[in-house]
N, C-alpha and C positions, 0 to 999 in steps of 0.2 A: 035807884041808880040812874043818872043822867047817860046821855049816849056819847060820851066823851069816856066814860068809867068801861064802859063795856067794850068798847074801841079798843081802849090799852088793854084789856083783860085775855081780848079775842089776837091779839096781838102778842103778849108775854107766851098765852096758850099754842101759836104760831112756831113761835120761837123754842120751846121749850120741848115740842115736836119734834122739831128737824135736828135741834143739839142728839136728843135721844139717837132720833134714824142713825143722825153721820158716827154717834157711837156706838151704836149697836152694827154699823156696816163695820166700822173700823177693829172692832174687836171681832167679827165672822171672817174678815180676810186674816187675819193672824192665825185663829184658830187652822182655817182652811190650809191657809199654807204651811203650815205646821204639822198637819197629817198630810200633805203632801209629800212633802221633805220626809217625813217618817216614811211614809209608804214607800218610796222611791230607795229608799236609804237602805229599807228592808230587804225590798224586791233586788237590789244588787248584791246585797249580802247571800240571799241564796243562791243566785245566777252563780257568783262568785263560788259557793259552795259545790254546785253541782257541777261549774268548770273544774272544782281542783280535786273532784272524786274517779273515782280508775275506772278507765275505760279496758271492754275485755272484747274480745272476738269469738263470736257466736259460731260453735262448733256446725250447725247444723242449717243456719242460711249464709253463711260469712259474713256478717253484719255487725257491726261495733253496737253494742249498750253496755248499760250503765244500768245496775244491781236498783237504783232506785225509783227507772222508769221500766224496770222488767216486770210485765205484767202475766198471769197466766194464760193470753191470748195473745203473746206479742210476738213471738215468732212463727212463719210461715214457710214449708217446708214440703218438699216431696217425701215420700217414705221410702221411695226406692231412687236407684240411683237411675241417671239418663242412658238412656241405651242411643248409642249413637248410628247404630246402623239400622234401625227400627224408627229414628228418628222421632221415638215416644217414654215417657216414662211409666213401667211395667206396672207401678200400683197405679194408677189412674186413666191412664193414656188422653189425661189431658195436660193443655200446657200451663193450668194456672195451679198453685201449691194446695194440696188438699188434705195438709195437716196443721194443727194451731198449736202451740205450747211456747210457754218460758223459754227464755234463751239460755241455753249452757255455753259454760266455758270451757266444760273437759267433756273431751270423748264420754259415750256413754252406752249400755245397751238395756236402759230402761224399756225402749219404746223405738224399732224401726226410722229410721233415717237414713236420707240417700247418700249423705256425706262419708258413714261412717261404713258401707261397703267398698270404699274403693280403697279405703286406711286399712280394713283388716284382709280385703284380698292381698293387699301390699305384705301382707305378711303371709301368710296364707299360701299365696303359690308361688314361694319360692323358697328354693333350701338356703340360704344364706343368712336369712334372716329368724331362725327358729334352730333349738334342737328339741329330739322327740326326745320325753320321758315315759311317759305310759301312753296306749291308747287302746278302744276299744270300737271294736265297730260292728254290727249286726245285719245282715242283706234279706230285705224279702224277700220271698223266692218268686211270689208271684206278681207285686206293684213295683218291685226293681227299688223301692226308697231303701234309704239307709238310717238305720239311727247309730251317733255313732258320738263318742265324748273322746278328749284328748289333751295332755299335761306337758307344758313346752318347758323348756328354759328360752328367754326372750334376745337373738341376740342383737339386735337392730329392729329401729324401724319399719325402715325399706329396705328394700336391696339396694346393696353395698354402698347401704350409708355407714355412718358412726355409729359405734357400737354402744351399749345402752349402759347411763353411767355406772350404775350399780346392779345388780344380780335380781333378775326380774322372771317371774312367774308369769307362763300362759295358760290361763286355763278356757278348753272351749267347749261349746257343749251342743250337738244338734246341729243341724245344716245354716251358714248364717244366711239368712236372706230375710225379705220384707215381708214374706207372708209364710211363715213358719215361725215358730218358735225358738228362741236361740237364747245362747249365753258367749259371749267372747272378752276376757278382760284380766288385768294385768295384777299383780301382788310381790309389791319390794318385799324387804325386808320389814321395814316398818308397819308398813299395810299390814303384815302376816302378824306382826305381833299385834297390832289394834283389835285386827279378826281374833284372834285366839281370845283375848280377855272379855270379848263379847260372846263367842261361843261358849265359853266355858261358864260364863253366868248363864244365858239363855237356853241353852243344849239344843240349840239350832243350829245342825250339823247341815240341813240339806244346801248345797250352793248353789245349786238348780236345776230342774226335773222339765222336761219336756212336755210332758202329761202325763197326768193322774191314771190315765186309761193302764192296767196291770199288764195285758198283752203287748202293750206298743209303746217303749217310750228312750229316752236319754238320761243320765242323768249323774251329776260331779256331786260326792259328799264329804267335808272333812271327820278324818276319825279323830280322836280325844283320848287321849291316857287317861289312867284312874283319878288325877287331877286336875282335868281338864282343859290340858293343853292339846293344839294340833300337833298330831306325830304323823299324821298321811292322807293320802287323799283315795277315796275309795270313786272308780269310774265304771257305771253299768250301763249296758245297752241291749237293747233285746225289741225283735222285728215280732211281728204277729206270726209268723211262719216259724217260729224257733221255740220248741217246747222249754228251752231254760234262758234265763239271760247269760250274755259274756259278761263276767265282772273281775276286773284286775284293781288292787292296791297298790299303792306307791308312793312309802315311806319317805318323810319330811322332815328336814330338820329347819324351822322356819327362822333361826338363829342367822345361818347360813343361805336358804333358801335355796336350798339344794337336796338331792335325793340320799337318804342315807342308809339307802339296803336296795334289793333287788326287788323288783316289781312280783309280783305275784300272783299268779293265775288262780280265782277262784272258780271259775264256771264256765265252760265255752257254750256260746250258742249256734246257731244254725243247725244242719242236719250231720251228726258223729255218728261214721260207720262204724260197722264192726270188721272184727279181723276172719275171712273165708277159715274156713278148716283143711280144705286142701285146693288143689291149683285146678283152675279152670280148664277145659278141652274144649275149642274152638274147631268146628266146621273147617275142610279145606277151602281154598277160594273156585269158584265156578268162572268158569270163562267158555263163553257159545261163540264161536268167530272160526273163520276161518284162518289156516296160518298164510299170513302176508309177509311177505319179506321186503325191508327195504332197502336193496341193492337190485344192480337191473339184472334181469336175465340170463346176459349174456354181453359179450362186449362188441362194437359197433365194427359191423364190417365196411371195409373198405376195398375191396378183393375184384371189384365189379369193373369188367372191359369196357370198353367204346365198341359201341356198335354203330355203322357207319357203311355206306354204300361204297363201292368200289370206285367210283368217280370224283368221290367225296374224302380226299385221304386226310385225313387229319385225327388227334391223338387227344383225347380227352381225359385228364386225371383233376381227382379233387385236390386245394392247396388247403383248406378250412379246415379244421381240428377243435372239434369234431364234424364233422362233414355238414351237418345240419344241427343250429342253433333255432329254437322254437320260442316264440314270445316275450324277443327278449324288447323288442320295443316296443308291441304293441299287444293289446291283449283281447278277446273278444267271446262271446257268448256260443258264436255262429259257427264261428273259423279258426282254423291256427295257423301264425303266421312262421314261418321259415325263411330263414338267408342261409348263403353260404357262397365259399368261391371254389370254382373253377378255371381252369388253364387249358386254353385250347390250341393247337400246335399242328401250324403245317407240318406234314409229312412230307412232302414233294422236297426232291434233291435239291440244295442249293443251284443255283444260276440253270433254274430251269423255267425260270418265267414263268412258274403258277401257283401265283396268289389265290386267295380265296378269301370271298366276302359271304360275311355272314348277315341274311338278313332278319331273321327273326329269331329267338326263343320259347318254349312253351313248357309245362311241364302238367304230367299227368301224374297220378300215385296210386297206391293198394296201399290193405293190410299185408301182411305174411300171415297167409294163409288162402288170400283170394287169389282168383288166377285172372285177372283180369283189371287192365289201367282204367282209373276216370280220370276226365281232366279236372288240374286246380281250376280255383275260382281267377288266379289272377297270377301272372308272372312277371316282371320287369328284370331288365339290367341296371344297373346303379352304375351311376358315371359314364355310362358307353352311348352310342349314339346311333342308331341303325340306318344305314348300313354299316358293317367298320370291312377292314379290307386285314390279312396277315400273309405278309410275304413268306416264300418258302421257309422251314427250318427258322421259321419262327414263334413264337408263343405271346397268347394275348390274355392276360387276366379278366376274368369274368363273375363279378358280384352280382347276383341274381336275389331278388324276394320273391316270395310267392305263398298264398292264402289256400289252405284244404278248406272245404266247407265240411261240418260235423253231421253227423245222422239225428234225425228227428231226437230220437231219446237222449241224447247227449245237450241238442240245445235245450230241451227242454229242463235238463240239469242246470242252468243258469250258472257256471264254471266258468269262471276268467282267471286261469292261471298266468304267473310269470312265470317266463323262463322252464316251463315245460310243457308237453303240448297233450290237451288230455283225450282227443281221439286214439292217442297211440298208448294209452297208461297199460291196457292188455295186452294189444302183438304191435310189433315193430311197424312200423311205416315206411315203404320206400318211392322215392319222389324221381322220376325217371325225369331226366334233363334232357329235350330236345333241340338242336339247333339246323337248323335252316339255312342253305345259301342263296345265292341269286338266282342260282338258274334250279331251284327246289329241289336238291337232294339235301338230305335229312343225315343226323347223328345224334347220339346221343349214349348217356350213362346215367348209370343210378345211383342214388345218395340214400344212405340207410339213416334211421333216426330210433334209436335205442331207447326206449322210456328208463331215467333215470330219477327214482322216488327220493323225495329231501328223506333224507336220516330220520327215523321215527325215534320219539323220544321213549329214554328207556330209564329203568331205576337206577336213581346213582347211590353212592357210599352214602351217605349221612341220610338215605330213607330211611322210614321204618316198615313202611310198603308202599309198595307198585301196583296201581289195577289200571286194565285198561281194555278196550276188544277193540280190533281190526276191521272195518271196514272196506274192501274194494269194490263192493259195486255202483260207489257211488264218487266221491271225492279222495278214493285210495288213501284215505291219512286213518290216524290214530287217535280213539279216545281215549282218554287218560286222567286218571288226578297222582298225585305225591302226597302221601302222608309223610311227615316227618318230626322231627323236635322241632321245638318253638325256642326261640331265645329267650322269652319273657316271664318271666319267674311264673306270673300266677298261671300260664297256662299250660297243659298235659300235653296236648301236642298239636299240628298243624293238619287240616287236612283244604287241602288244596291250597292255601295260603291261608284259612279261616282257621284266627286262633279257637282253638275251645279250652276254656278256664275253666281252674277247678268251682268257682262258683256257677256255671251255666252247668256243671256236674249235679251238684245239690239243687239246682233247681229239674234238673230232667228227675233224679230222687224223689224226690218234692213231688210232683206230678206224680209218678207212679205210685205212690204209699198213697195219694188223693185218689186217683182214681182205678185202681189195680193195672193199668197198663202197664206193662214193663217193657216195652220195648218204643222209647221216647224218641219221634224223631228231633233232632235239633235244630231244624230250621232253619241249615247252611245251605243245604244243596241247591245248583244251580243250573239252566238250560245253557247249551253251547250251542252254537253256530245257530243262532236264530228259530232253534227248536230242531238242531237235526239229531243232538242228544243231550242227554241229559245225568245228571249224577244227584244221589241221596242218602244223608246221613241216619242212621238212628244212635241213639244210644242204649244198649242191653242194660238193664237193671237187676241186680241183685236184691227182691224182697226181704232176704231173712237178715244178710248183710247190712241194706240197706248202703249198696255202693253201685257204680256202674263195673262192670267188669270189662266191658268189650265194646267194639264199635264195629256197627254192621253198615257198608256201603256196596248201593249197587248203584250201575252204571248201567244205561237200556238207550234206545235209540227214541227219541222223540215223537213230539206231535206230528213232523212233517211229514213223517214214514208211516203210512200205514199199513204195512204188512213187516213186522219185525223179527229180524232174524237173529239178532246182534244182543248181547250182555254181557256182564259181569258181576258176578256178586263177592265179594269178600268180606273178611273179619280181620279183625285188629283190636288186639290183649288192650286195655286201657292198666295206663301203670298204677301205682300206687301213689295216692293227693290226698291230702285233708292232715287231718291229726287223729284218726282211728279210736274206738274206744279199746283200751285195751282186755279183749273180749272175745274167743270163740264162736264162730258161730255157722251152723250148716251150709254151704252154698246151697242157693236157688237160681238154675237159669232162668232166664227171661222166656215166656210165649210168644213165638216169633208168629207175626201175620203177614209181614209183607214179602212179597216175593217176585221172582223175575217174571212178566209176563208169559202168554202162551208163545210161545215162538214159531215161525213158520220153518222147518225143516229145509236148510240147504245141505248140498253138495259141495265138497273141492273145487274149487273152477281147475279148469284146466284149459293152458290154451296154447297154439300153435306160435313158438318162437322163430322157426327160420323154414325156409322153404330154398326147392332149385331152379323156382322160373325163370331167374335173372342169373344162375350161373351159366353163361353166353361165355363159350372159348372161340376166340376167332382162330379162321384157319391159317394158317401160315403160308406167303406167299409161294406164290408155284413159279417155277423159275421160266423166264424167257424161252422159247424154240429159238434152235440155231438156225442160222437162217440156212 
């Protein structure tokens, strides 16, 4: 071949290249964008799908999905609900969600969640929304839990919302919360008959058990006729402290979804007394006190002259009623303070030109019984001005205060009474009023002050006992408590305002059958006046009964007293509580160990109420010489 042949050859060969390439490029863009278009066409087709598929609201984060992107890690969730005045959430006490699971669309109680405690307290604590049909509940006597199951009809939601369209079943089971075991959940009619045709194939009665443990549990069962339908719902519950469980039935008509016969008691638990064989004889009540009365002594004289120098004629009477008023403004540790008024009144004949100015006041005082004045700490007149001046046969009002200072052992009492003055709680007090003129002759009278004690409290009509002892040596009052009835069903009665229930009964019970003690105190008693005394419960137990019969309180004077003179002991019949086995059985009293301390031996006081230093009769003028 010449080089012209090869030319054209390397040439055709050129050409026949690039037709290829431009169709082999031209057929790759076709294909290409041909699964393009498909891809695109696709990917909008499902978009489109998953747009037009139902969206639900996720019970347990409030979150919208969609059944095809719910995954079994796709919801994030607290287990318990927020506690807003703790400002934490109780399962975790942190703030990020520390449970993972599928999203639901309906309430559930597979598995703790915080959503679904504030939906069933919504029903839960309030009566409007629920009626009881059965329930049962069991108390330990010593961890205080409850196990306890119970059979509603549903009538609402919430409170006083819309009432529920069709006839709805509550059943609940166990305490609901995050970290215990529960059951809480609803059954139409429908529901009931789904349940029935699976129970009665499967004979899977139990609807749910608290735990397995035999001592301690909760738990709801449907019962099943000889054909295997639901006829009732059987609810057990039993504490570790309760030799039997409580178990009540309660017949179902799941047609209706309603109850069709009367509940029925198979078992009670807790502690079933027996019934005494005869009536118990209680102790009289012991009372160590002195007798106190309070009412005063005697009534406040006023009988006392002017005593007044011959040159000095003027007429002093009290106008205040009662003559001396003590602490009513001011109160103190040290002192007692006193007002009152007097009326001072020239004597001298009219138009006879002698006035009289008074320049000072003072006053001294005693008990009744001492024979000699000290002076107050402190005297003033209120409103007046010294000197003042009273023309003849005339009279000038006179408001006076004035402060006693108290004896060592009294401040040491640390007493700030109102409106009575406690130097004079023993013998009367009398505050001698002196008054001063210009040219210093002297007068004066004296104001009595009668200790008059507030009312002590006594038993009224609706007690059922009164204890209390007397104190005067110290704050003159009354300790006391009131037993009485309670208004509230579960309890036997009040003692001092401290209900005691028939369950704090079977737990004092409880304790004594554990540890032979029978005589359980209750753990109400209380310290008064900051330790000046004190009061204490027990409860008497009946071993063979296995009941409380009596309640033993005593009342003693405190830590702050150490040499104790002062008690009271009493007893009080405990009535009749529980649901008894119906059953004879011997009384047994209780081994009493506790008792009123040693006491220090007083006497009566006795003290002097009135004396005659201050009965002063002036003499009567002696008549003029003739001249």
């Amino acid at each position: 071949m010449d080089d012209t042949v090869m030319e054209q050859l390397n040439t055709s060969l050129s050409d026949l290249m690039q037709q290829n390439h431009n169709r082999l490029e031209d057929l790759l863009k076709e294909n290409v964008g041909a699964a393009v278009v498909d891809g695109l066409k696709g990917l909008a087709a499902e978009m489109n799908a998953v747009e037009a598929e139902q969206r639900f609201q996720c019970v347990q984060c409030d979150k919208e999905f969609r059944t095809s992107t719910n995954g079994p890690k796709s919801c994030s969730f607290h287990r318990a609900e927020y506690d807003s005045w703790n400002k934490t959430y109780p399962c975790c006490s942190g703030s990020h969600p520390c449970q993972f699971q599928s999203h639901r669309a309906n309430h559930h109680c597979d598995y703790p969640y915080g959503k679904f405690f504030g939906r069933s307290s919504g029903i839960q604590n309030y009566v409007d929304t629920k009626e009881t049909w059965a329930s049962v509940e069991d108390n330990d006597l010593e961890t205080g839990g409850t196990q306890k199951a119970y059979i509603y009809r549903l009538l609402r939601w919430k409170s006083r919302g819309a009432p529920t369209e069709e006839p709805t079943m509550l059943i609940s089971v166990g305490t609901v919360w995050h970290d215990t075991p529960y059951f809480f959940d609803t059954f139409t009619t429908k529901q009931l008959a789904s349940v029935s045709a699976t129970v009665g194939l499967t004979r899977q009665t139990t609807i749910f058990r608290t735990s397995q443990n035999e001592s301690e549990f909760a738990m709801a069962e449907w019962i099943l006729s000889r054909h295997g339908d639901i006829v009732g719902i059987r609810l057990t519950a039993k504490s570790a402290t309760s030799a039997s469980p409580f178990i009540r039935v309660c017949p179902i008509d799941i047609s209706k979804c309603a109850p069709s016969g009367k509940v029925v008691t198979l078992s009670e638990g807790g502690i079933r007394s027996y019934k005494p064989d005869k009536a118990y004889v209680l102790p009289e009540t012991v009372r160590i006190c002195p007798t106190v009365s309070d009412k005063p002594p005697r009534s406040v004289r006023t009988d006392f002259k002017t005593r007044t120098s011959l040159n000095l004629r003027v007429i002093l009477k009290t106008i205040s009623d009662p003559p001396l008023i003590a602490n009513d403004k001011w109160k103190s540790y040290e002192v007692d303070h006193f007002e009152g008024t007097i009326s001072v009144f020239n004597a001298h004949p009219a138009g006879s030109l002698n006035p009289i100015t008074i320049a000072s006041v003072s006053a001294a005082f005693r008990l009744v019984g001492d024979t000699e004045y000290a002076p107050a700490s402190t005297c003033k007149a209120e409103g007046l001005d010294f000197p003042f001046t009273i023309e003849p046969r005339q009279t000038c009002p006179l408001k006076f205060q004035l402060s006693v200072p108290r004896p060592k052992e009294d401040i040491e009492a640390k007493v700030d009474w109102w409106n009575r003055a406690f130097i004079a709680r023993f013998r009367p007090i009398r505050i001698k009023l002196i008054l001063e003129d210009i040219e210093g002759e002297e007068c004066s009278i004296v104001l009595e002050y009668v200790y008059k004690p507030f009312r002590f409290e006594k038993q009224k009509e609706s007690d059922l006992a009164f204890l209390f002892f007397d104190d005067p040596s110290s704050n003159y009052e009354r300790a006391y408590i009131h037993i009485e009835k309670s208004d509230r069903e579960d309890d036997v009665l009040k003692i001092d305002g401290n209900g005691v229930s028939s369950e704090r009964l079977d737990k004092a019970v409880y304790q004594a059958i554990k540890t032979g003690e029978s005589e359980v105190d209750l753990g109400i008693g209380q310290e008064r006046l900051s330790g000046e005394w004190e009061w204490t419960a027990w409860a008497l137990v009946d071993l063979s009964c296995r009941r409380v019969y009596a309640f033993k309180i005593m009342l003693k004077e405190g830590r702050l007293v150490t040499k104790k003179k002062y008690g009271c002991l009493g007893y009080i019949p405990c009535s009749d509580y529980g649901n008894p086995i119906n059953r004879v059985r011997p009384i047994h009293y209780a081994i009493e160990k506790a008792r009123l301390p040693d006491l220090v031996p007083f006497t009566e006081p006795s003290y002097v109420t009135d004396d005659k230093v201050d009965d002063y009769v002036p003499e009567p003028p002696k008549p003029a010489n003739p001249p």
